[in-house]
N, CA, C and O of each residue as an XYZ file, in Angstrom:
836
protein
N      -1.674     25.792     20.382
C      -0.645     25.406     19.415
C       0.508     26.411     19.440
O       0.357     27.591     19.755
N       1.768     25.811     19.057
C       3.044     26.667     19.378
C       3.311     26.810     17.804
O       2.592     26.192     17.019
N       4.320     27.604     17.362
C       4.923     27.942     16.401
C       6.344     27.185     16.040
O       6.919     26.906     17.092
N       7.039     26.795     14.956
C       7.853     25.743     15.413
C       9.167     26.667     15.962
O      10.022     26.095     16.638
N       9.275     27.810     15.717
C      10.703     28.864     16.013
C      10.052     28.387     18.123
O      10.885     28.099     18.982
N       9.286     28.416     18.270
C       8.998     28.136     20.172
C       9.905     27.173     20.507
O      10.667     27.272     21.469
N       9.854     26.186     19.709
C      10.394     24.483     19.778
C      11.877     24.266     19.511
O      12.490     23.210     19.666
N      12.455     25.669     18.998
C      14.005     25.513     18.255
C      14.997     24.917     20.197
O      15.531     23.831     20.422
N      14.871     26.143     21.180
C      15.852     26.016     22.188
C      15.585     24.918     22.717
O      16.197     24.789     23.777
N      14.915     24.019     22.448
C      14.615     22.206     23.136
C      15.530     21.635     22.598
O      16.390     21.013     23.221
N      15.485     21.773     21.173
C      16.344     20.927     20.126
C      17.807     21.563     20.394
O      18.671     20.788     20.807
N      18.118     22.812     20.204
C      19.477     23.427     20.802
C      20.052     22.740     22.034
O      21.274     22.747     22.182
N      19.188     22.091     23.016
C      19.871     21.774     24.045
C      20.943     20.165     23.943
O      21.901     19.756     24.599
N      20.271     19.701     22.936
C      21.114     18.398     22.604
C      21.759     18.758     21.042
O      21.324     19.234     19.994
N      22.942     18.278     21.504
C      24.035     18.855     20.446
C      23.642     17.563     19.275
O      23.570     17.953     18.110
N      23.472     16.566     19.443
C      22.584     15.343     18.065
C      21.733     16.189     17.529
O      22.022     16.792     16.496
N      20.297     16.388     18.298
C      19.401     16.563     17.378
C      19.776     18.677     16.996
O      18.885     19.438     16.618
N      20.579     18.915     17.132
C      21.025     20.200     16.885
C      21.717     20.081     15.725
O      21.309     20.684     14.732
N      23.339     18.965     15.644
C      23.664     19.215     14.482
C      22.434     18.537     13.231
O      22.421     18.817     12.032
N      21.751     17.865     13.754
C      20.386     17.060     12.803
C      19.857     18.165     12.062
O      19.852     18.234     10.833
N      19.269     19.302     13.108
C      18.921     20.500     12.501
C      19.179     21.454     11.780
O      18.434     22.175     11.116
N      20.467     21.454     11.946
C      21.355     22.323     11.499
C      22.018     21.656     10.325
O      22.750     22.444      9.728
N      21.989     20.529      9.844
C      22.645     20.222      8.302
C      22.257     19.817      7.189
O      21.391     19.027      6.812
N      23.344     20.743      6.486
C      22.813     21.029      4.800
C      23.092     19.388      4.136
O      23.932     18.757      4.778
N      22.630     18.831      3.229
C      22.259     18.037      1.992
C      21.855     17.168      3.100
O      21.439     17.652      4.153
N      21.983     15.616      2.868
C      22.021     14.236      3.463
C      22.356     14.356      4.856
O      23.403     14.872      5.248
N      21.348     13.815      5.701
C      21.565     13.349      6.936
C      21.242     11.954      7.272
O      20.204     11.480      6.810
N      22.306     10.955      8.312
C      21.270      9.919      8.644
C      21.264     10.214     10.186
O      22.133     10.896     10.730
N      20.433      9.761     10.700
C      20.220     10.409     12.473
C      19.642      8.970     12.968
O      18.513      8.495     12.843
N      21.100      8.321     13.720
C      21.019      7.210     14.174
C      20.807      7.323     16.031
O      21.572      7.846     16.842
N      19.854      6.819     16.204
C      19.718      7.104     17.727
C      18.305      5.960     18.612
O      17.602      5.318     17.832
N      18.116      5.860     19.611
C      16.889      4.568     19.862
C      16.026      5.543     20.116
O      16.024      6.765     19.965
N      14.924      4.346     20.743
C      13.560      4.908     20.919
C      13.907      6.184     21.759
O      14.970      6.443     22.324
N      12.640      6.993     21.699
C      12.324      7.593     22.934
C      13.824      8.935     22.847
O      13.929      9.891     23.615
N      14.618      8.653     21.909
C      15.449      9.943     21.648
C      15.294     11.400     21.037
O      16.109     12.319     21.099
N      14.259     11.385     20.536
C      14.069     12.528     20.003
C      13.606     12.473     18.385
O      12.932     13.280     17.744
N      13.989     11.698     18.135
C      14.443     11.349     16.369
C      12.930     11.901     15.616
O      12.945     12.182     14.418
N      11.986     11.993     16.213
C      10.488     12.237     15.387
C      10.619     13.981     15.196
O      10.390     14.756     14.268
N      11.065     14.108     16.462
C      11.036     15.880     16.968
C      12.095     16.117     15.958
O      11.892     17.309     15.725
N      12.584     15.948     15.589
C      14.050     16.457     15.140
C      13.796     16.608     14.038
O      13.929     17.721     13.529
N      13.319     15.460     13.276
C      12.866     15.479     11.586
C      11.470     16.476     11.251
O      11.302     17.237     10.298
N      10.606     16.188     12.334
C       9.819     17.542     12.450
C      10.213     18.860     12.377
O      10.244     19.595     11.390
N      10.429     19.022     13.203
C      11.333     20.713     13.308
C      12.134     20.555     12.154
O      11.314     21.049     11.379
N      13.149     20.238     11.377
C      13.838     19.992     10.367
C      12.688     20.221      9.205
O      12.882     21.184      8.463
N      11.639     19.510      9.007
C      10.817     19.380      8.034
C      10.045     21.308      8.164
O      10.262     22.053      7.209
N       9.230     21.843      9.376
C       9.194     22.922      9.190
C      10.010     24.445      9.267
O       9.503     25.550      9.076
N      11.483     24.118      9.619
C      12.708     24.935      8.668
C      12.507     25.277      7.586
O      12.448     26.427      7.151
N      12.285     23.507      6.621
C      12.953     23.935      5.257
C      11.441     24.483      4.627
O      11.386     25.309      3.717
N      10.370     23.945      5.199
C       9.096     24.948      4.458
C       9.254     25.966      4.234
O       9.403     26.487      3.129
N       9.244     26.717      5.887
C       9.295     27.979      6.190
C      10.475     28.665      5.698
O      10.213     29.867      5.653
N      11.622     28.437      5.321
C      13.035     29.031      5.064
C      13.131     28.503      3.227
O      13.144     29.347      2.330
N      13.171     27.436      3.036
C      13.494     27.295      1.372
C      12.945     26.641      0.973
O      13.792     26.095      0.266
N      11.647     25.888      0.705
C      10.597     25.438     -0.248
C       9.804     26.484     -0.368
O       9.224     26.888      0.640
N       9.615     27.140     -1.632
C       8.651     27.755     -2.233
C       7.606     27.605     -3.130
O       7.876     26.758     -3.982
N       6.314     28.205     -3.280
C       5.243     27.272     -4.045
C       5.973     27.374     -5.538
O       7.112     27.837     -5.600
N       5.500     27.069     -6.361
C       4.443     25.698     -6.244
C       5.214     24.641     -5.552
O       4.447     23.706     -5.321
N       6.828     24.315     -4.975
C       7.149     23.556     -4.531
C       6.489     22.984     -2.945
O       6.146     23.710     -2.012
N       6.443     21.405     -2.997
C       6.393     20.798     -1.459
C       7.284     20.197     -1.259
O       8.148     20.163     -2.134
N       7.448     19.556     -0.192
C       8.455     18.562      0.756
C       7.626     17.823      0.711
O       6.431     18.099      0.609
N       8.339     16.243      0.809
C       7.871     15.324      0.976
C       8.120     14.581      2.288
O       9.326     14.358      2.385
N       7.644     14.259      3.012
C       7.861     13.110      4.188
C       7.455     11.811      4.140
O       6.287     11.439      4.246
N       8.679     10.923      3.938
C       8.036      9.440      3.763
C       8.681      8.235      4.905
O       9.830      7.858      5.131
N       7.483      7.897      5.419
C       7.773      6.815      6.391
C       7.388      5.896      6.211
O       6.689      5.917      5.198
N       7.482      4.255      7.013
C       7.475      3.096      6.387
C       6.024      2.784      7.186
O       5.769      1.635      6.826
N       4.711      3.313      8.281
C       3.886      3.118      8.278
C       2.730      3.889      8.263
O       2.789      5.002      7.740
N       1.461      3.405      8.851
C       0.357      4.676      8.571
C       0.165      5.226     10.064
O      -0.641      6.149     10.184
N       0.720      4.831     11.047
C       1.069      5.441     12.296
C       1.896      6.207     12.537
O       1.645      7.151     13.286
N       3.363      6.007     11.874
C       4.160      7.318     11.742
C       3.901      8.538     11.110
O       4.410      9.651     11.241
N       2.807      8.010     10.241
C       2.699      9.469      9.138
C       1.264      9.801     10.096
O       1.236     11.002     10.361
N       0.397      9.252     10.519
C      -0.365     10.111     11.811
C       0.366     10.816     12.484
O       0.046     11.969     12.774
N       1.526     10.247     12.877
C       2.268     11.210     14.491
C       2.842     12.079     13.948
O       3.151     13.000     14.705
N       3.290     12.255     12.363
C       4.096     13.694     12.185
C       3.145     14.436     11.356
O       3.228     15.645     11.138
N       2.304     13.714     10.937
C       0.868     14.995     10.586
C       0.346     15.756     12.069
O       0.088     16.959     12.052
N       0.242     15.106     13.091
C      -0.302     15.445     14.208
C       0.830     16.371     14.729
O       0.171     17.392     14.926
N       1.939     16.641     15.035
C       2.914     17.341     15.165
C       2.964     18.287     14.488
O       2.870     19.385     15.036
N       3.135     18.197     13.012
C       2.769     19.001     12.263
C       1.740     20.421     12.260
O       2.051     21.555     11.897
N       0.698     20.038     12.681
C      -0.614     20.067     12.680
C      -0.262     21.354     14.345
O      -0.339     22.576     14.472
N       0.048     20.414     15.131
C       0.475     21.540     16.352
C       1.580     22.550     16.027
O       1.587     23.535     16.766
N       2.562     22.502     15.024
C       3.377     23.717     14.568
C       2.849     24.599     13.932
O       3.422     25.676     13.770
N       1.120     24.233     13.213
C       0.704     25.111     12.237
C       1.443     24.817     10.885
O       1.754     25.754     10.150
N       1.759     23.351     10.516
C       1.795     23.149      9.014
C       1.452     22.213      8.755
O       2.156     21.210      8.636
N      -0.186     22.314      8.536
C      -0.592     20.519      8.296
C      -1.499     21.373      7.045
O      -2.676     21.385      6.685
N      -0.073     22.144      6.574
C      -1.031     22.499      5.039
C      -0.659     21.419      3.758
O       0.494     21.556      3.349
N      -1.337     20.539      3.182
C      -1.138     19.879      2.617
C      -0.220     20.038      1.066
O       0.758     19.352      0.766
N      -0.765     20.995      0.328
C      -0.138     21.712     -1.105
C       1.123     22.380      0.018
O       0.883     23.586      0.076
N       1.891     22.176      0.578
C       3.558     22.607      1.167
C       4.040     21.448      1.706
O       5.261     21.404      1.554
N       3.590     20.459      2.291
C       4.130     19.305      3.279
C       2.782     18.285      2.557
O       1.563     18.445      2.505
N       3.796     17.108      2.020
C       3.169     15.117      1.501
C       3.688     14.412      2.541
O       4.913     14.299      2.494
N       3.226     13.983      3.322
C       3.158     13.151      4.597
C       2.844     12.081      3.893
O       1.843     12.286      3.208
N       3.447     10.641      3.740
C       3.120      9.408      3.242
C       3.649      8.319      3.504
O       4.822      8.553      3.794
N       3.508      7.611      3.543
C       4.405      5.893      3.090
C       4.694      6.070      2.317
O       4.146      6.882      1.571
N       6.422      4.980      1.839
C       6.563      5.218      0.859
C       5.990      5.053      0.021
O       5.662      5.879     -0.831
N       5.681      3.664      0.092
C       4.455      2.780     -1.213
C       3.699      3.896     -0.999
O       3.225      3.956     -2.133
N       3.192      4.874     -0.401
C       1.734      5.612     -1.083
C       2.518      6.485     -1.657
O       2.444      6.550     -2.884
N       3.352      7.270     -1.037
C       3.839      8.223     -2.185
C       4.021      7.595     -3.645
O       3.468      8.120     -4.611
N       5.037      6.137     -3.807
C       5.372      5.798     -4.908
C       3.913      5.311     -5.654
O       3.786      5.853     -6.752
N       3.289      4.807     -5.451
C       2.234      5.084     -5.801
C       1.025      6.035     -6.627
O       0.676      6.068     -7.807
N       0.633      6.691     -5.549
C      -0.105      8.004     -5.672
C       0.318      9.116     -6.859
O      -0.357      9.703     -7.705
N       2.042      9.137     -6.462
C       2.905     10.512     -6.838
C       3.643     10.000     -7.807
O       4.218     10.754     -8.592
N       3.738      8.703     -7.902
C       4.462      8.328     -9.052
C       3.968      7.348    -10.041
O       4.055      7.742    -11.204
N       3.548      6.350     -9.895
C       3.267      5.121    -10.702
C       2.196      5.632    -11.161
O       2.350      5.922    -12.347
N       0.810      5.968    -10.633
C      -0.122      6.295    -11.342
C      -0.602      7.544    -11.676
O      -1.780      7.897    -11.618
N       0.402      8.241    -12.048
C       0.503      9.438    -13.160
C       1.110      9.471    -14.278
O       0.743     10.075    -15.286
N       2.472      8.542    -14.079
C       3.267      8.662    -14.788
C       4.141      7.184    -15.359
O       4.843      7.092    -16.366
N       3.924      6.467    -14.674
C       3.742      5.097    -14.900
C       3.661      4.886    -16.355
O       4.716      4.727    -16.969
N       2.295      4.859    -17.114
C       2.388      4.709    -18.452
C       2.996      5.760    -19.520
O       3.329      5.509    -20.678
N       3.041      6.663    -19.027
C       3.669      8.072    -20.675
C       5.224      7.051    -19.999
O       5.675      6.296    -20.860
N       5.752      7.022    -19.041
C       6.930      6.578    -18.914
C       7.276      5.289    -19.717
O       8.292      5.353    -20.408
N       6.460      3.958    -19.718
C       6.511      3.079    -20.324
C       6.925      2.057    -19.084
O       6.996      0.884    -19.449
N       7.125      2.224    -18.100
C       7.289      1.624    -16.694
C       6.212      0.268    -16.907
O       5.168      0.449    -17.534
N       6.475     -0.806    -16.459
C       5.624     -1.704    -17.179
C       5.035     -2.101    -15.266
O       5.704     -2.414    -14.282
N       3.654     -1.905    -15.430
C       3.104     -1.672    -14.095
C       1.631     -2.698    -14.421
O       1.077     -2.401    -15.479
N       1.090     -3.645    -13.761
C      -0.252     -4.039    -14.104
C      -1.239     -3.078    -14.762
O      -1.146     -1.896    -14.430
N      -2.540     -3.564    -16.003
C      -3.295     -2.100    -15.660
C      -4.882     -3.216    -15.695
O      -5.008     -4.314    -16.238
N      -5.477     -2.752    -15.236
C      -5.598     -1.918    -14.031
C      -4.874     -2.477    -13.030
O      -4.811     -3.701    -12.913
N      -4.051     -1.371    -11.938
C      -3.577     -1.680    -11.009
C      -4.129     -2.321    -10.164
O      -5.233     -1.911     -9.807
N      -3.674     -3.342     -9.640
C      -4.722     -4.151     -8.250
C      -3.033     -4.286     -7.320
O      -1.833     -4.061     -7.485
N      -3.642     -4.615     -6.687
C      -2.115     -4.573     -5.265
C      -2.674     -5.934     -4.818
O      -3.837     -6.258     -4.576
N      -1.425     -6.710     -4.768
C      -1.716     -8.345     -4.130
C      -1.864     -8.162     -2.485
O      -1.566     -7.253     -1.710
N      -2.529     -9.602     -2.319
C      -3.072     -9.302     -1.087
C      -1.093    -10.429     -0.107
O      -0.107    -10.929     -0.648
N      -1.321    -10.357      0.708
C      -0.744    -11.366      1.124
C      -0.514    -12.698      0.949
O       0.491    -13.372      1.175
N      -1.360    -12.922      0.607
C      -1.996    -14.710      0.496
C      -1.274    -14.567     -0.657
O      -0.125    -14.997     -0.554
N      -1.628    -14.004     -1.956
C      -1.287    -13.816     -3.595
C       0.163    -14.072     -3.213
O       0.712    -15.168     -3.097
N       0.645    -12.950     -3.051
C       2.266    -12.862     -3.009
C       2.824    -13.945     -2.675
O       3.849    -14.294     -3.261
N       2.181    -14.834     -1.498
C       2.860    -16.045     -0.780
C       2.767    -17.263     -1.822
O       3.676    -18.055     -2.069
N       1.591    -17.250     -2.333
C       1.501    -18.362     -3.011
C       2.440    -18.281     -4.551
O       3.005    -19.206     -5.135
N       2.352    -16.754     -4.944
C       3.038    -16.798     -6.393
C       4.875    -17.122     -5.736
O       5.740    -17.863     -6.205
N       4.900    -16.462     -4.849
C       6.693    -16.855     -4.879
C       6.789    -18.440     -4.169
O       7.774    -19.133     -4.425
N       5.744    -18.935     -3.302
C       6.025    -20.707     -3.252
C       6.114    -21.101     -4.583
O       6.963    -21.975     -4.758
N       5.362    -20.650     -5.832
C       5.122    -21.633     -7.216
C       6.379    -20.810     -7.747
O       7.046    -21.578     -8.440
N       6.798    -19.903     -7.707
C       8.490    -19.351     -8.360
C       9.304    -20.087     -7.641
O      10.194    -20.489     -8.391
N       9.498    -20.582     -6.254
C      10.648    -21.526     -5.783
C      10.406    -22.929     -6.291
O      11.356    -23.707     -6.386
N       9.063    -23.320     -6.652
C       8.707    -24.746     -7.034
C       9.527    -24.931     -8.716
O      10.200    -25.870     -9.141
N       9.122    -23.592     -9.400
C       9.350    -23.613    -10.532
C      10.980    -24.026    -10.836
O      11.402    -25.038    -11.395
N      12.116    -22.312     -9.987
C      13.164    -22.655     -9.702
C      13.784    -24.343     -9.554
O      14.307    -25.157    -10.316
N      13.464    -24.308     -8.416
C      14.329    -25.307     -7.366
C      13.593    -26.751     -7.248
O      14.033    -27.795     -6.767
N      12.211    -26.451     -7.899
C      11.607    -28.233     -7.674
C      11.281    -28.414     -6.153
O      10.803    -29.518     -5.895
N      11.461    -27.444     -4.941
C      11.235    -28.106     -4.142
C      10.764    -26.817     -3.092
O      10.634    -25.639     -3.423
N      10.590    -27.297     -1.984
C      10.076    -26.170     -0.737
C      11.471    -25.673     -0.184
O      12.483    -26.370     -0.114
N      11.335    -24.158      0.252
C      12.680    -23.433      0.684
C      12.005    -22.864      2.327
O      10.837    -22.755      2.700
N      13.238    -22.601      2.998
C      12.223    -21.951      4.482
C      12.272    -20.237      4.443
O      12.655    -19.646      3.434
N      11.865    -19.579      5.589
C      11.712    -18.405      5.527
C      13.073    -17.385      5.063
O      13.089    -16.356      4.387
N      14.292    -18.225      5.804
C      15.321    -17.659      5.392
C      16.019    -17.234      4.026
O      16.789    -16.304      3.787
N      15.466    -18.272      3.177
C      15.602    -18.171      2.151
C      14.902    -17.427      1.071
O      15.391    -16.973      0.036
N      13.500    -17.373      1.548
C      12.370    -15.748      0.877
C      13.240    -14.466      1.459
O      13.233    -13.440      0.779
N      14.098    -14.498      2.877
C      14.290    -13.151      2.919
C      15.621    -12.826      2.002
O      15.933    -11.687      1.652
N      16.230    -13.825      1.727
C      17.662    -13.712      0.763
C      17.204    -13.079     -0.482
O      17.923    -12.252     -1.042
N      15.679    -13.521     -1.109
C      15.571    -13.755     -2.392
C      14.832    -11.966     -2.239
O      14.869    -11.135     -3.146
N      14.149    -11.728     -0.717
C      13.296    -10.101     -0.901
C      15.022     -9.070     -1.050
O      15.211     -8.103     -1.787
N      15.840     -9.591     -0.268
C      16.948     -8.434     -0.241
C      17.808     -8.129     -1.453
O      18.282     -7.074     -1.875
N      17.882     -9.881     -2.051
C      18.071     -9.381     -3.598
C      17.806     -8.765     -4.546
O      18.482     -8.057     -5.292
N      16.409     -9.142     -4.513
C      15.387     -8.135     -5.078
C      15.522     -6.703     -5.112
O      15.736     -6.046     -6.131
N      15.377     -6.228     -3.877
C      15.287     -4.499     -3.624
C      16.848     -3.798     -3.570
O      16.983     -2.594     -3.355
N      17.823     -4.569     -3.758
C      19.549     -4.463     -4.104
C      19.533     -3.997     -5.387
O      19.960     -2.865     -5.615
N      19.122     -4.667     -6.231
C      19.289     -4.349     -7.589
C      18.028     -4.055     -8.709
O      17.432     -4.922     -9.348
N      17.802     -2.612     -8.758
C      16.385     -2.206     -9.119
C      16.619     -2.865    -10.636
O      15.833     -3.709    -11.068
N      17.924     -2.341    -11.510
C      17.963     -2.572    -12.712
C      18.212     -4.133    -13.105
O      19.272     -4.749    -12.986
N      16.562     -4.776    -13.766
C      17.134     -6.070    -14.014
C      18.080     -6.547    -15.484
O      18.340     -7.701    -15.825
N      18.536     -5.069    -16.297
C      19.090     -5.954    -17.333
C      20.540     -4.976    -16.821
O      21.201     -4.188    -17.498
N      20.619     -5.169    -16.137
C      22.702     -4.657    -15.292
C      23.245     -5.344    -15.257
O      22.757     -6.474    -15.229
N      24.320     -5.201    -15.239
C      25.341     -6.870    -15.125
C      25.614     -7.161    -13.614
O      26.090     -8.179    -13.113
N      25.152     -5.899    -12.959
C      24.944     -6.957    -11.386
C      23.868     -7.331    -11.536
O      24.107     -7.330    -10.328
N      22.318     -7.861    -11.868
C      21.447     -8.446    -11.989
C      21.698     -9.774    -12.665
O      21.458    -10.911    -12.258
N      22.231     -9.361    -13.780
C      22.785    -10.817    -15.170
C      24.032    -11.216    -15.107
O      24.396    -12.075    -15.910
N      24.875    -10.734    -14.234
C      26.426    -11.107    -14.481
C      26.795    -12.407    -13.648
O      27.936    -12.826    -13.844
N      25.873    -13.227    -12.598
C      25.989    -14.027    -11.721
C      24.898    -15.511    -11.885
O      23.725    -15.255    -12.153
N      25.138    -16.436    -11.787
C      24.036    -17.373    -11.403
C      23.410    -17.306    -10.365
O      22.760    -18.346    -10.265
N      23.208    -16.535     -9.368
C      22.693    -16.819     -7.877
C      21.395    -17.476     -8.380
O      21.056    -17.184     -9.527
N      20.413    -18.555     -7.485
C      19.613    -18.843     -7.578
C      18.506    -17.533     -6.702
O      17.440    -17.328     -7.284
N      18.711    -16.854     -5.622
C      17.858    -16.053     -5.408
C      17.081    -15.600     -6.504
O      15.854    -15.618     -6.597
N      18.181    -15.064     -7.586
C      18.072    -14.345     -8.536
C      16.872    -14.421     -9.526
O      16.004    -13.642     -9.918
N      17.224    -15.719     -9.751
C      16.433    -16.626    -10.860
C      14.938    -16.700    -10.129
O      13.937    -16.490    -10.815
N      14.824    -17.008     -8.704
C      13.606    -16.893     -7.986
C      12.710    -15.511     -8.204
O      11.512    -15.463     -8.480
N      13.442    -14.621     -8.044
C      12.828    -13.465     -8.305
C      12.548    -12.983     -9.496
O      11.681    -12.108     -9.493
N      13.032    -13.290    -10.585
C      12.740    -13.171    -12.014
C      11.584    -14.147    -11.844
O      10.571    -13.489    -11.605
N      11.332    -15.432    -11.871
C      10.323    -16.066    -12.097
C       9.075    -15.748    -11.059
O       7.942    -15.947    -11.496
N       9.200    -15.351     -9.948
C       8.194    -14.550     -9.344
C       7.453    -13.412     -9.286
O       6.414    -13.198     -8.661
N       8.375    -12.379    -10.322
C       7.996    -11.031    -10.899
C       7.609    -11.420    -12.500
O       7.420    -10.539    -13.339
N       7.543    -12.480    -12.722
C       7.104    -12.980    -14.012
C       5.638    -13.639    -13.653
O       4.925    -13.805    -14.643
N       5.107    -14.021    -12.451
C       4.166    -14.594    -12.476
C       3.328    -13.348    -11.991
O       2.217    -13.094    -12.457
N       4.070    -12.444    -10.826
C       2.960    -11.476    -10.813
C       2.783    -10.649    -11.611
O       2.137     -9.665    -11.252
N       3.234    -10.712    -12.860
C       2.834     -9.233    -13.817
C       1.933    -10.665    -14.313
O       0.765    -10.298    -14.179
N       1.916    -11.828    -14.719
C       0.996    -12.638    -14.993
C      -0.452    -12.207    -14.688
O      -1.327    -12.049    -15.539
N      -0.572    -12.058    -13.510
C      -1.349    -12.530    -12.994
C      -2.027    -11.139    -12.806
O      -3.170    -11.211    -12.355
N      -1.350     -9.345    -13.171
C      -2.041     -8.419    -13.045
C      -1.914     -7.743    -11.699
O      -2.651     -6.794    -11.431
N      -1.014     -8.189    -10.840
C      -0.389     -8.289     -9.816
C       0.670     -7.221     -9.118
O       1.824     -7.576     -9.361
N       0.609     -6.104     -8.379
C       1.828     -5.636     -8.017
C       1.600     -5.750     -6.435
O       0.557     -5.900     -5.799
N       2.988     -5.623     -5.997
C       3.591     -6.162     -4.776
C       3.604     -4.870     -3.910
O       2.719     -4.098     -4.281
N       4.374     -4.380     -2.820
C       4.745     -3.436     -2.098
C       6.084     -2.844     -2.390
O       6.432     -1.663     -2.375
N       6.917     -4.188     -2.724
C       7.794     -3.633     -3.166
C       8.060     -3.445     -4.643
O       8.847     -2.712     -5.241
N       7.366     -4.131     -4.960
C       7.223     -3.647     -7.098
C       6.590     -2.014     -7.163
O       6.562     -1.355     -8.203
N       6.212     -1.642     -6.135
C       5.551     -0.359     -5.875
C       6.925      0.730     -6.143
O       7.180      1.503     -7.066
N       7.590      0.406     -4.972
C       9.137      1.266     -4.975
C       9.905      1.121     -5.907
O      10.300      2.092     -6.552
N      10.390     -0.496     -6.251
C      10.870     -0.659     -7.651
C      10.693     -0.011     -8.360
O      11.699      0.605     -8.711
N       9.195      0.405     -9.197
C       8.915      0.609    -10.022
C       8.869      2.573     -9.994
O       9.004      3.359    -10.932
N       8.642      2.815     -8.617
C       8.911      4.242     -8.240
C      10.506      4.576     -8.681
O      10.862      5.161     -9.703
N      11.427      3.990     -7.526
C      12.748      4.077     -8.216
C      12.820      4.383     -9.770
O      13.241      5.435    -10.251
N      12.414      3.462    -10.365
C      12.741      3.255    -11.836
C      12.223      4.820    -12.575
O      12.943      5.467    -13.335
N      11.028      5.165    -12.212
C      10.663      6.878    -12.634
C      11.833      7.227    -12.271
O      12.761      6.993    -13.045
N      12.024      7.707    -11.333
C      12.791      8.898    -10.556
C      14.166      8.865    -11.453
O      14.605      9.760    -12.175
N      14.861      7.209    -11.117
C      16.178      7.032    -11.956
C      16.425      7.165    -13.516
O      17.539      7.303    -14.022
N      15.240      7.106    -14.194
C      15.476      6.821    -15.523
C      14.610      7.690    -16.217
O      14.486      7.837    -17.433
N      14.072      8.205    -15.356
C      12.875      9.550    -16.608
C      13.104     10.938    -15.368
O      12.455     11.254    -14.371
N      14.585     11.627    -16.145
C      14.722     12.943    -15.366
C      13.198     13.678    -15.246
O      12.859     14.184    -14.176
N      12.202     13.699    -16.570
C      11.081     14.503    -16.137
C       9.924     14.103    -15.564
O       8.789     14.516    -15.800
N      10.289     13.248    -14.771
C       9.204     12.742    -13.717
C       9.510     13.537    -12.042
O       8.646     13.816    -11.211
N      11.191     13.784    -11.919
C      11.775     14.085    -10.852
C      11.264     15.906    -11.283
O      10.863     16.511    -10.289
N      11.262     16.471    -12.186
C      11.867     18.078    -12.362
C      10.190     18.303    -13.301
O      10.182     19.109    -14.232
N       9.463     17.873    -13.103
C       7.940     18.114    -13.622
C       7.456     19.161    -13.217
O       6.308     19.473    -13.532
């Protein structure tokens, strides 16, 4: 196993994943496969351990599967920081989850199923066919579930006047489909983040705990 300061003059040699490394607040690091982009956020991730997260503080790393968060635990792991209490390797849904909804979920008042159960596929499909039946009276095609998921995750706050200020029918779909799954005891993948968002945005002491 190498140390990650071994790994810095690789990354120095490409001026992308260099300025990647090298910058302070917000980065986005747009680039294809096979570019570097894992290495980069790696090395980046053990910088800021090693240089400015201090205990009790960690970093968080969140990716969208359970294969990515293998390959940068495993990376990790070869730099010598697969210490867990300094570096959260997760999905998001598990972080929002784990780190958020079910700690803090209820003192917050976050209105979350209880007991939590997570819908399966099948659930989800069938409650938003009976929210478009309800809506619209009739069958819609795939294109039209993805209008109604992007609406959805656009606008976390549903009493905003971009949520209420419009008739869209997406809209109305998704209200009556997040009405059947809290029915039913029900949370989604993305009612997961939603409902994560909603900590983070609206209860400063969930973020500064």
């Amino acid at each position: 196993m190498t140390g990650w300061r071994d790994e810095v003059p690789g990354i120095r040699k490409n001026a992308g994943q260099w300025k990647a490394f090298e910058s302070k607040g917000n980065c986005v690091v747009l680039a294809g496969p096979g570019s570097g982009k894992t290495r980069t956020i790696v090395m980046k991730v053990a910088r800021l351990v090693t240089e400015a997260i201090t205990e009790p503080h960690r970093i968080a790393v969140l990716t969208y599967s359970n294969a990515c968060v293998n390959e940068i635990r495993r990376r990790l792991s070869n730099l010598r920081l697969d210490d867990e209490s300094r570096v959260l390797v997760s999905t998001v849904h598990g972080f929002c989850l784990v780190e958020l909804i079910m700690p803090f979920a209820r003192l917050a008042g976050v209105s979350v199923p209880e007991p939590l159960v997570v819908a399966t596929e099948a659930q989800r499909s069938r409650h938003f066919g009976e929210a478009v039946a309800e809506v619209l009276g009739r069958r819609t095609d795939y294109k039209f579930r993805m209008r109604c998921e992007v609406a959805r995750m656009a606008v976390q706050d549903r009493q905003s006047p971009a949520w209420t200020g419009d008739d869209r029918v997406e809209r109305k779909v998704v209200d009556a489909f997040e009405r059947r799954m809290a029915r039913a005891g029900l949370i989604d993948f993305d009612g997961m983040v939603l409902a994560g968002v909603e900590l983070i945005d609206k209860h400063e002491w969930v973020v500064h705990r």
